[in-house]
N, C-alpha and C positions, 0 to 999 in steps of 0.2 A: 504494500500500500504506500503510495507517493500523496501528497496533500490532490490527485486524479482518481489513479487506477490503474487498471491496465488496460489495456484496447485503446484504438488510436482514428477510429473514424469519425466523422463529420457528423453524424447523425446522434450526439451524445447525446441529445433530449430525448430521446425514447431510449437510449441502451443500447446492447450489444447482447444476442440472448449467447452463453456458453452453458453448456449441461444441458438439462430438461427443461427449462424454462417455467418453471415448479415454485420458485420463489424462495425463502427465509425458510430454512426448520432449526432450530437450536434448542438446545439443552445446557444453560449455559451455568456450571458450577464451578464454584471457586471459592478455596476457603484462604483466607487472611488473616491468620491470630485467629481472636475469636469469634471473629464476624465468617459468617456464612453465605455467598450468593447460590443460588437455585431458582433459576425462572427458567422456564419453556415459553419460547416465541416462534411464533409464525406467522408469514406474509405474505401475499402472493405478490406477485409482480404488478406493479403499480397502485401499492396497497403503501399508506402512509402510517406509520406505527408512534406512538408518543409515548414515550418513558416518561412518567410522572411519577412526582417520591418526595419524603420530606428532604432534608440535607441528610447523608449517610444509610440512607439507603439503599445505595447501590446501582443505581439508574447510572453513572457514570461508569461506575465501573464493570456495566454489562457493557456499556456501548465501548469501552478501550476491550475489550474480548471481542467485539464483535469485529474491531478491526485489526486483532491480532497483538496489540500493542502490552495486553497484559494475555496470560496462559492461562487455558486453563484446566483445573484438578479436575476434571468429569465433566460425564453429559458429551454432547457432541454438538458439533454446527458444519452442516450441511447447505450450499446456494446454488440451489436450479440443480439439487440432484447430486451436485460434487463435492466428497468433503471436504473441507479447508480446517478442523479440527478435531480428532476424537484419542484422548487420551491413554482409552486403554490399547489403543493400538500404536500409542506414540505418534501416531500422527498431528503434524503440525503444518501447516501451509506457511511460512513466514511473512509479516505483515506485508511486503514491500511484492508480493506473489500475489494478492488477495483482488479480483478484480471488485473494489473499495475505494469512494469517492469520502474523505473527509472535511466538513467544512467545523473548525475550530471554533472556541469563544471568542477569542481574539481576532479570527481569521488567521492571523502567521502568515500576511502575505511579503514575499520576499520584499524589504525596500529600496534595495538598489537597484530595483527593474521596475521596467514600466508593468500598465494594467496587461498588456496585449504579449509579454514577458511570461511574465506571472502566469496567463493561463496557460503559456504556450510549453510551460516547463513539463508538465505533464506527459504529453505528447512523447515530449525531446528526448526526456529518460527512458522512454521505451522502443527508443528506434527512430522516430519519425522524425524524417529532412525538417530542416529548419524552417522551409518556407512553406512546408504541407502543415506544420504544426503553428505555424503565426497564420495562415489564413484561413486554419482553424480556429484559432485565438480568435481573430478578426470578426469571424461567422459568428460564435459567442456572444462576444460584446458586441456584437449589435444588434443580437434577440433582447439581451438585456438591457437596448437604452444607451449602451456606454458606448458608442462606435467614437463619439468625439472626444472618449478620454481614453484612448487605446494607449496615447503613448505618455500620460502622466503617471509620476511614480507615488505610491501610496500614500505619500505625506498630504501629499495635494487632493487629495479625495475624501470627501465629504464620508460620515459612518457608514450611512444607505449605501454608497456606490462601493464604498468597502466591501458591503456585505455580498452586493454582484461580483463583484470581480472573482470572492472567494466561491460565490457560487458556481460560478461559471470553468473557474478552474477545478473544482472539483467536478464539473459535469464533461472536462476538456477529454477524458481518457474513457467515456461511455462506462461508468462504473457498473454492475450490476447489483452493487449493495449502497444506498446513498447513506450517510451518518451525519447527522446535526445536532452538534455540545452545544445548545444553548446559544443556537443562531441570530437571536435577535437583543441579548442579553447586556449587548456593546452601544445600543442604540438608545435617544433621546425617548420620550415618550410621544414627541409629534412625529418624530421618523419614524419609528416602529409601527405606528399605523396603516402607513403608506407602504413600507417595505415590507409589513406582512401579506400585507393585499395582492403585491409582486409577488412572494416568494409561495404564495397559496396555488398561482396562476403558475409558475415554473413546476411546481409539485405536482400538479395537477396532471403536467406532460409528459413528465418522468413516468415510464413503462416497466423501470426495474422496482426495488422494494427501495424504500426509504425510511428509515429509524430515527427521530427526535426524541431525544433529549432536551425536557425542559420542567421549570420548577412554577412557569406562569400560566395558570390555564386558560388564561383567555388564548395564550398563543398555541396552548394543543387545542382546544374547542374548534380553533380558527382553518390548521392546518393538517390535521391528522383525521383519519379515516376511522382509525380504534385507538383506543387507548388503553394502556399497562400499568397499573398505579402496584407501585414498590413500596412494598415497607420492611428496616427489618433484613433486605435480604431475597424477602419470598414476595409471590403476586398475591396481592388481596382483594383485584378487582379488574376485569377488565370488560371493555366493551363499547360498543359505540359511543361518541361525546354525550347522545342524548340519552342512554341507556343509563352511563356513570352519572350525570345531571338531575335525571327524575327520580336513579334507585342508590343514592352512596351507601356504603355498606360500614366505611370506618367513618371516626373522627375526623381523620386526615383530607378523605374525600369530602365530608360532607364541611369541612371550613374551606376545603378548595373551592366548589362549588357554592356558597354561600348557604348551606340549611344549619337550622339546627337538627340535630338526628338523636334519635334514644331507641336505646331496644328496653323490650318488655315479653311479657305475653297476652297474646290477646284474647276476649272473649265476647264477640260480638262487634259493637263498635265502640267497646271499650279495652284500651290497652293499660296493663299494670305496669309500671315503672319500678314500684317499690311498696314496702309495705304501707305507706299510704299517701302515695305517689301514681295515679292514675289517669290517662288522658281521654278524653273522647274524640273520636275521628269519625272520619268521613267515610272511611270501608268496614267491611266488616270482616273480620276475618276469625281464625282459630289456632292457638299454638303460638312459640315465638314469632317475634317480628318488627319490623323497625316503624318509627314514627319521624316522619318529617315537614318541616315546614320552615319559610325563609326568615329573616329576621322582621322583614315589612309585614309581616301577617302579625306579630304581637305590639298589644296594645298595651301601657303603665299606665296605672288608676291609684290616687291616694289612698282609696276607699274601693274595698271587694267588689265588683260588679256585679249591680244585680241581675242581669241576666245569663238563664240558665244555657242558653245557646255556649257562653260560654267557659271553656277551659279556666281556671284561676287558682293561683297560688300565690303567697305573702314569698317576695323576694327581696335580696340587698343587694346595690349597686356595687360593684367590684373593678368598675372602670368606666370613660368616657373617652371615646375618639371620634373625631372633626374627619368625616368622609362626605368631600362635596358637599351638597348642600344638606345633607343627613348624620346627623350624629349617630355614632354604635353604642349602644348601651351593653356593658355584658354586666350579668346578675347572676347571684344564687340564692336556692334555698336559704333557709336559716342556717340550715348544718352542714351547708356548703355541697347540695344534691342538686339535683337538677340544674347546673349550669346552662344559659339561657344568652342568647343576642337578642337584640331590639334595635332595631332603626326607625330614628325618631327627627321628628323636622327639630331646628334651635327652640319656634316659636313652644313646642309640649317640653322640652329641657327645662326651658327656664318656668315655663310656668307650675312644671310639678317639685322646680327647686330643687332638681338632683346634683346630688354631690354623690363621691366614695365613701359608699357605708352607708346614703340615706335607703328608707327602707319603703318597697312599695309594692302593690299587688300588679303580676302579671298575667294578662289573657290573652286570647287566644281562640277564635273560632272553628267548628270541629269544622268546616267545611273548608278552613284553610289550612288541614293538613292533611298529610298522605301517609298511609299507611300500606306496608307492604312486607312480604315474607321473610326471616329473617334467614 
């Protein structure tokens, strides 16, 4: 693996099929001290994949296995049918063999070369004349917009056009595994808008598999096809943006996705939380199972609510933070159970006089929550 790949033809936006053209299968273990990795992944070809995890989870350090850069202790990884890693057979493909486009945090684009350089390195390292590989280059950066900064060097390029050029080089050698640490990560918050937009649309045309890594979810929602949330180590959830969206299963997921989430079990369209901690919901159901609902569906009241419609519990403020034009409220129980968000205008802050520690009832209607199997 080169910051390309391998294969050297023109047509790098769709790929280059080698093997069966079958896609991602891996089994990727690896143990370090005490930490453990074990996930299974698979992809088809032009199937966009997003590593999701808190920090130390392990999401980076499947995608450095995936490119060869770290080994590893079991499992195997298999693309388009070829293996490129299985231990018990001592088999190793070595990164720089791995037909693997990688685009960095950083990008790592060379600075002493130009943009039209830079992609064109690629190519260069695996054979291809100089000028078959710059009008390669050339083709590139001009799908991507950049045709008028072909021969500026990295310093003079704006985050966004950073973020093409790396693109573009990594798509210079028709990878058939694409790898993205945290691609949009270097970028402003008004770039990143626009450069996802771009890099949704380049993804979109890529025919081989493509694996992100990222810790933002707006940018897996944005650009990935399924998603792999890591915790730990092991998978604890995967599945389409909207699947992980309507059903989180952990903590992790449901504060990525903004719910609050509780398991319990249910009986009817009532779920028990605790021994006298119970919610009413919107399904009905039987047996363990999760309760969720966002923070804009709970409502703070000085005083109990008299209606029975809805959910309510005596809570204390535990914190305040200024999101846009909505403050987050997080609360608990008395005994510190039910951990709770709220998203509240400034106008109900100031007027219910919260502070940390003030104390005040939460609800919650059963029709704004979701309930589902746990």
């Amino acid at each position: 693996m080169s910051p390309g790949g391998s294969g050297t033809r023109a047509g790098a936006l769709s790929g280059h099929a080698t093997g069966d053209g079958t896609g991602l299968d891996a089994r990727l273990v690896l143990d370090r001290g005490a930490f453990r990795l074990d996930v299974s992944l698979t992809a088809a070809p032009g199937e966009v994949l997003a590593l999701l995890g808190p920090n130390g989870a392990g999401k980076t350090t499947a995608l450095r296995a995936l490119a060869g850069l770290t080994p590893l202790t079991g499992g195997h990884l298999r693309l388009d049918g070829v293996p490129l890693e299985e231990p018990a057979r001592r088999l190793r493909v070595p990164a720089e063999h791995r037909p693997c486009g990688v685009i960095f945090q950083d990008y790592l684009l060379f600075p002493h070369l130009s943009a039209l350089d830079n992609v064109a390195f690629g190519p260069r390292c695996h054979g291809t004349g100089k000028a078959q590989a710059r009008a390669l280059a050339a083709e590139l950066l001009d799908r991507m917009g950049l045709a008028e900064h072909a021969h500026a060097r990295p310093r003079r390029l704006s985050g966004g056009q950073a973020q093409r050029v790396a693109l573009a080089r990594a798509l210079a050698t028709a990878p058939r595994l694409l790898l993205l640490d945290e691609p949009l990560a270097a970028l402003d918050a008004g770039t990143r808008l626009d450069v996802r937009a771009e890099l949704r649309r380049h993804l979109a045309a890529f025919e081989a598999v493509a694996v992100l890594v990222t810790h933002d979810p707006l940018d897996a929602m944005v650009l990935a096809d399924r998603l792999v949330v890591v915790e730990q180590g092991a998978i604890v959830q995967q599945g389409t943006p909207a699947e992980i969206a309507h059903r989180p299963r952990t903590d992790y997921v449901a504060r990525l996705v903004g719910l609050n989430l509780y398991r319990g079990r249910a009986e009817g369209d009532v779920v028990t939380l605790g021994p006298e901690l119970a919610l009413t919901t919107a399904e009905k159901l039987s047996g363990p199972a999760f309760v969720a609902f966002p923070p804009a569906a709970v409502t703070l009241h000085a005083r109990r609510p008299q209606d029975r419609a809805h959910n309510a519990w005596r809570t204390r403020v535990t914190g305040l933070e200024s999101r846009g034009d909505r403050i987050r409220v997080a609360l608990a129980g008395a005994g510190g159970e039910l951990p709770l968000a709220a998203d509240l205008t400034a106008v109900a802050v100031a007027e219910l006089a919260l502070h940390q520690g003030a104390e005040v009832w939460a609800a919650v209607e059963a029709d704004r929550t979701h309930a589902y199997p746990a």
